[in-house]
N, C-alpha and C positions, 0 to 999 in steps of 0.2 A: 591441593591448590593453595599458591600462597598470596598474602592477601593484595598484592600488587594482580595480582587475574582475576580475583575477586572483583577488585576497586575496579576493575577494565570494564569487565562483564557487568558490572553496575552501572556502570558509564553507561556503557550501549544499549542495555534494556532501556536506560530512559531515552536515550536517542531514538530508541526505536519507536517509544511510547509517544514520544513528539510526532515522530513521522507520520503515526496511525490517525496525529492529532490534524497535523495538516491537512491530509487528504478527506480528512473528516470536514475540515472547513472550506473545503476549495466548493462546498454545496453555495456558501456562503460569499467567501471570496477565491473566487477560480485560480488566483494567481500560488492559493499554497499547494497547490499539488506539483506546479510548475518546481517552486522552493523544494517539495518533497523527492519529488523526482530527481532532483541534482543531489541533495546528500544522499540518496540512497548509491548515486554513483559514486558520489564521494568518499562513503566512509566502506564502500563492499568491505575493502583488503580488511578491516578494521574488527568484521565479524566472521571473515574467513573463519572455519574451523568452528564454529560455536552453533548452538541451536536458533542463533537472531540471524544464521546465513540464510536458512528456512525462510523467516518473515521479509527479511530483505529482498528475495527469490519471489516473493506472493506480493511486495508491495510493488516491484517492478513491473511485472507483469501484470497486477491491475489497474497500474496507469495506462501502461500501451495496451492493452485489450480493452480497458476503456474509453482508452481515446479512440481506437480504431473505431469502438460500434456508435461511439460518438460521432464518428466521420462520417458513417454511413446513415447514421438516421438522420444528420441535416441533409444528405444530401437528397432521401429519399423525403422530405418530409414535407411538401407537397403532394407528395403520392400516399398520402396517409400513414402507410404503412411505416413512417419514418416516423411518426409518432409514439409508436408499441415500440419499435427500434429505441427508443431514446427513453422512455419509459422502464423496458427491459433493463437498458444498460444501466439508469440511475440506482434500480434495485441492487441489481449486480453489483455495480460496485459497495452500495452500504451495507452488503452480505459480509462482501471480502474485508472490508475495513473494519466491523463486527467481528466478525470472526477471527479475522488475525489478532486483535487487541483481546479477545476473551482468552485466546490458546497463550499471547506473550505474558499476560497476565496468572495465568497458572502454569509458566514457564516450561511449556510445552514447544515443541518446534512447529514449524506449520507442515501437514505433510504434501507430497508430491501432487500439482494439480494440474 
């Protein structure tokens, strides 16, 4: 590998390290997952081919499965049950944002979920 793939792959581990970092605050301020979600469209072509296609692949999909059961527990949540719905789903996501930020960290890929 020469050291211009090196510098790339160093590049986009921190990009990725940012993105983990986002979604990590959208608990805080909701609008970084929105910001997160757009680089992760942004930069795919960028990780194509590398082990960060993996996390880019895990952090896409725990926005929109997110937001989906997000969708569903406001709308049930008069009926209680939207509650546990929303409950559920906030764990969920800080499993996957854990999770991917421990495996990018020991530069591991994410596997198939």
């Amino acid at each position: 590998m020469d050291l211009v793939s090196t510098e790339r792959e160093k590049s986009a581990k921190t990009l990725t390290t940012i993105i983990y970092a986002l979604y990590a605050a959208s608990y805080l301020i909701g609008i970084t997952a929105i910001v997160a979600i757009i680089i992760n469209y942004v930069k795919k072509e960028d990780v194509a081919g590398t082990f960060l296609e993996s996390h880019f692949r895990w952090q896409i999909r725990t926005f929109w499965f997110g937001l989906l059961w997000g969708l569903l527990g406001a709308v049930t949540f008069l009926l209680v049950v939207g509650w546990f719905v929303l409950i559920a789903d906030g764990i969920w996501i800080i499993y996957r944002v854990v999770k991917g930020w421990l495996r990018l960290n020991d530069n591991k890929p994410m596997y198939a979920d």
